[in-house]
VOGU-3710 file (C-alpha; in Angstrom, 3 decimals, decimal comma):
1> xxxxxxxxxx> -9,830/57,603/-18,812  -7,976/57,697/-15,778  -3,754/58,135/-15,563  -2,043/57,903/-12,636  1,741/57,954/-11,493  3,110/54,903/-9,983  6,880/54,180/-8,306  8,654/51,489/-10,010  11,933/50,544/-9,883  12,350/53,439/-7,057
11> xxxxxxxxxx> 11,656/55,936/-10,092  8,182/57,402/-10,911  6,832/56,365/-13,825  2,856/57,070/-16,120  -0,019/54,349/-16,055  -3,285/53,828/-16,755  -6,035/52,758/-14,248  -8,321/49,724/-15,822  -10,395/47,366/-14,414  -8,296/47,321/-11,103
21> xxxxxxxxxx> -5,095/46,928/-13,136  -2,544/49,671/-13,947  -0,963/49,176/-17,396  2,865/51,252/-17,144  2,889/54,036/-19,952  5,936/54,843/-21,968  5,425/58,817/-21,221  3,019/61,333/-19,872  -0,418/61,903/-21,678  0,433/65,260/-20,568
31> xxxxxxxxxx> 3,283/66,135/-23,182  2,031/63,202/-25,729  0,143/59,955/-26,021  2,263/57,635/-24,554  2,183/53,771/-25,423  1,591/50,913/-23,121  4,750/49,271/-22,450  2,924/46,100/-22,062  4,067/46,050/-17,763  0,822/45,658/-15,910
41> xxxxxxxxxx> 0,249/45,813/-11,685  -2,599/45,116/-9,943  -3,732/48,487/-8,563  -3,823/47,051/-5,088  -0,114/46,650/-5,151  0,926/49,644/-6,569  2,439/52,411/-4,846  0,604/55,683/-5,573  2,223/58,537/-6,524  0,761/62,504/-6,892
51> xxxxxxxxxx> -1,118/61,993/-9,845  1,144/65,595/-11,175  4,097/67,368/-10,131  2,966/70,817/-11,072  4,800/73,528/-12,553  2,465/75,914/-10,480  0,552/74,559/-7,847  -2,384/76,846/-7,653  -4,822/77,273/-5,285  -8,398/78,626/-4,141
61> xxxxxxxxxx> -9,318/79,700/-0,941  -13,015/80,622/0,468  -14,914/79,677/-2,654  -17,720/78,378/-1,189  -20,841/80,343/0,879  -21,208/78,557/3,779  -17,272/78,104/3,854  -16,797/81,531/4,553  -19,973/81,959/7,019  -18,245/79,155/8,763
71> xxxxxxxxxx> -14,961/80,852/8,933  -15,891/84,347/10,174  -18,337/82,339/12,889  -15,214/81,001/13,787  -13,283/84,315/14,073  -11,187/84,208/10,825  -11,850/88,479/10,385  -9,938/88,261/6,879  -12,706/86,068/5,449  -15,674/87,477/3,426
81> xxxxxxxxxx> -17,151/86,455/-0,107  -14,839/87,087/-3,085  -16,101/89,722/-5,358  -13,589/87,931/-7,985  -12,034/84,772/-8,790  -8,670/85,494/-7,183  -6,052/82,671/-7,128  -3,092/81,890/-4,107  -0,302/79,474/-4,478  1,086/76,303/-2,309
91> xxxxxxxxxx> 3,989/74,612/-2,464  4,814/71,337/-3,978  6,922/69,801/-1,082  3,566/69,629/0,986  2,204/66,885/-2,130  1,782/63,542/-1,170  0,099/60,468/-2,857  -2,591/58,458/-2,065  -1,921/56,442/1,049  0,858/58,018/2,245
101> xxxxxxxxxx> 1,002/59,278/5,307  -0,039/63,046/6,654  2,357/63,981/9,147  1,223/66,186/12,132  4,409/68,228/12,917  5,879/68,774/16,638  4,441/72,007/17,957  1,225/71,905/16,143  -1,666/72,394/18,582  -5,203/73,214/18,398
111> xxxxxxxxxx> -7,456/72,567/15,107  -5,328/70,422/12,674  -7,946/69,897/9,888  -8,451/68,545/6,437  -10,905/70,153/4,039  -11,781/67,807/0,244  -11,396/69,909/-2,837  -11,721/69,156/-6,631  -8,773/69,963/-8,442  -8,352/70,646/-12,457
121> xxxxxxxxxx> -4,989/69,485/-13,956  -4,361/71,967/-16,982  -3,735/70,413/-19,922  -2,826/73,130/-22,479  -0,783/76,594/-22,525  -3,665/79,293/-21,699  -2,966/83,154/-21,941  -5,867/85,296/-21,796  -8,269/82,855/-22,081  -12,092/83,017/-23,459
131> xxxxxxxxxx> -14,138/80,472/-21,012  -14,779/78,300/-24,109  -11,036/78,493/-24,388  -10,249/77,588/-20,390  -13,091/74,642/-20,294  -10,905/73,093/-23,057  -7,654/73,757/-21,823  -8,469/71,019/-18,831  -6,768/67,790/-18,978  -8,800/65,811/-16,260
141> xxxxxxxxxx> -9,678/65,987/-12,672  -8,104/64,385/-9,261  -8,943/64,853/-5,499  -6,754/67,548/-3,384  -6,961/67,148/0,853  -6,165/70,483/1,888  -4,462/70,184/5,360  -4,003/73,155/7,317  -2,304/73,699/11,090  -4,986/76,631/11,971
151> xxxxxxxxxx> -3,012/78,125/15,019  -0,020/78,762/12,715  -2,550/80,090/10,087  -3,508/82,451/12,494  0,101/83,157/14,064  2,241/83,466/10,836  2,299/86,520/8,782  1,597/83,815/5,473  0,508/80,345/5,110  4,008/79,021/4,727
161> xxxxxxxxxx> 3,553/75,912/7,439  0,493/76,294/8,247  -0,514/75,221/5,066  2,487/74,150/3,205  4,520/71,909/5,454  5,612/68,382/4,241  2,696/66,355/3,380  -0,434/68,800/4,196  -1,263/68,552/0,617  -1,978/64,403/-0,432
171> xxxxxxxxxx> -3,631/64,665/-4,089  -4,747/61,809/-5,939  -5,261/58,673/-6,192  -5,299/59,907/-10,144  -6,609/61,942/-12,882  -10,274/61,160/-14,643  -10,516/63,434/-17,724  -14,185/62,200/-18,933  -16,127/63,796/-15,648  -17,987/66,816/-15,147
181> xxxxxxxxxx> -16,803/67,955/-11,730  -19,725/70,655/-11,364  -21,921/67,970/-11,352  -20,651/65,374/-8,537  -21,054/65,049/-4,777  -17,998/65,626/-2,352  -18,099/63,504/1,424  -15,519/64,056/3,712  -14,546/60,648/6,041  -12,418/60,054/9,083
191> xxxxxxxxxx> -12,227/56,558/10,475  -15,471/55,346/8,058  -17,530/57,931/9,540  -18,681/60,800/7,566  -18,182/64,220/8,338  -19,065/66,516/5,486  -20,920/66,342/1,917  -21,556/68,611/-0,578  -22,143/69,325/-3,800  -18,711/70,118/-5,469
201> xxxxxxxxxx> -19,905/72,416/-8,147  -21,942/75,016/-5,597  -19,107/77,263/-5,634  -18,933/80,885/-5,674  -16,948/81,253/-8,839  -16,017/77,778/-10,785  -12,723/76,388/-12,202  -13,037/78,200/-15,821  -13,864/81,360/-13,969  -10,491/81,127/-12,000
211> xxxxxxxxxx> -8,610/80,348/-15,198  -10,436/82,831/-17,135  -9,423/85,670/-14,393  -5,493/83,774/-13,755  -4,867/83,571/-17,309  -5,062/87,468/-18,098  -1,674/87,659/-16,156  -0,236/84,400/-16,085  0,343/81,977/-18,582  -1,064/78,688/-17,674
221> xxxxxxxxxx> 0,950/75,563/-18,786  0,258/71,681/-18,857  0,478/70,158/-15,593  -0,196/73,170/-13,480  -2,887/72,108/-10,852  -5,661/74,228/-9,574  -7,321/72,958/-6,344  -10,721/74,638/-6,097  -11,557/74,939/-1,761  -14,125/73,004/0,082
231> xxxxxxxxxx> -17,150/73,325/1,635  -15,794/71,473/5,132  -13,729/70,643/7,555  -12,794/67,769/9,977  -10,677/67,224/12,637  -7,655/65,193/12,115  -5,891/63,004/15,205  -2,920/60,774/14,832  -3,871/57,692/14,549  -7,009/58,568/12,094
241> xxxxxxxxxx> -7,641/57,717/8,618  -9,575/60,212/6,211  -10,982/59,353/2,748  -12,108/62,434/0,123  -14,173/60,946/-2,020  -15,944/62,794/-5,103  -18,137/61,017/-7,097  -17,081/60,181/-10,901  -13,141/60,441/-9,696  -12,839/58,166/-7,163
251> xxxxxxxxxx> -11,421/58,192/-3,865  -8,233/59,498/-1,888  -7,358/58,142/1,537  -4,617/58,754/3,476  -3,856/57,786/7,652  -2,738/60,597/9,819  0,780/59,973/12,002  2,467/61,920/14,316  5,913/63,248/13,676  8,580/61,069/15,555
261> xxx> 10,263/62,179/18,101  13,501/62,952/17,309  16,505/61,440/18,946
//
């Protein structure tokens, strides 16, 4: 099934995605299972929310083989294959939904790219874990476009605008929770023309893995999200549009503007 969040009425409110039509829930499936309220809106017309406002918005870095032979070709000395799942963390003013716009910031220069990652949505509170336990504990799936300003990445002491500024993170355009994400096919767009595939599941250490390993010191609660890295990049231009698509969730596309000048 696939739930998404919607604005109406200027206020954000649960639906779920059929047949091109979103029928308006009376609550999250997160904390329960909501009702249809019997309000339905095309899904053309509807504004597009983050699928989740996370509690903890985790997040994976350098999980895939050729991802980090890529990076160290391209100078990035910290980067070399993880001898454990180890998770990072991004903030949840860079979300955006999908369509919305990805602002390039004033004084960004250089490589401003986008990379396509599969992202779990946790559905359950997990401590300590089994893998049983963590594959379980997953509500559904959505599509993460992990923006990143790489001469701040390189400048800053953290990842704090490099990766986190306002919209750098769109995530969407909902959740599927009857998909096996180790089994689909990830292809990277801009402007109809495609940059990268892969397959999403060839990753170093997989999502249960990462829970597994998080969950020994962290309790994990429903609605946390944890975005998984890509095996990609492309270049991103004002002006462009680029579409993450992975196979068995759907799509998430979102044009690129630059920040206006201020007056």
């Amino acid at each position: 099934m696939r739930f998404c969040r919607i604005e109406l009425g200027g206020r954000p409110a649960w639906g779920s995605v059929e047949d091109g039509t979103v029928r308006v829930l009376s609550g999250s499936p997160l904390d329960d299972v909501p009702a249809a309220t019997g309000a339905e809106i095309p899904l053309a017309d509807a504004v597009l929310l983050p699928p989740v406002i996370p509690g903890v918005f985790y997040a994976v870095g350098l999980n895939y083989r050729s991802h980090v032979e890529h990076a160290l070709a391209r100078g990035y000395r910290v980067a070399a294959l993880p001898e454990r799942p180890e998770v990072a963390y991004r903030a949840n003013n860079a979300l955006t939904g999908h369509g919305s716009p990805i602002i390039r910031p004033h004084g960004v220069k250089g490589r401003f790219e986008a990379e396509g990652e599969v992202v779990a949505v946790i559905g359950a509170t997990l401590r300590n874990a089994t893998y049983e336990e963590a594959r379980a504990g997953i509500f559904g799936w959505t599509i993460g476009n992990d923006v990143s300003a790489r001469a701040w990445q390189h400048e800053d002491r953290s990842f704090w605008r490099s990766k986190n500024s306002d919209t750098f993170k769109p995530m969407g355009p909902w959740i599927e929770t009857e998909v096996d994400p180790l089994a689909q096919t990830t292809t990277m767009r801009v402007n109809g023309e495609i940059e990268a595939v892969f397959p999403t599941g060839a990753m170093i250490f997989d999502p249960y893995e990462f829970i597994v390993e998080t969950t020994r010191y962290i309790t994990m609660r429903p609605g946390d999200v944890l975005w998984m890295g890509a095996d990609g990049t492309c270049q991103l231009e004002p002006g462009d549009t680029v579409e993450i698509e992975i196979t068995g969730i759907g799509t998430l596309s979102n044009p690129v503007h630059a920040e206006r000048t201020r007056r």
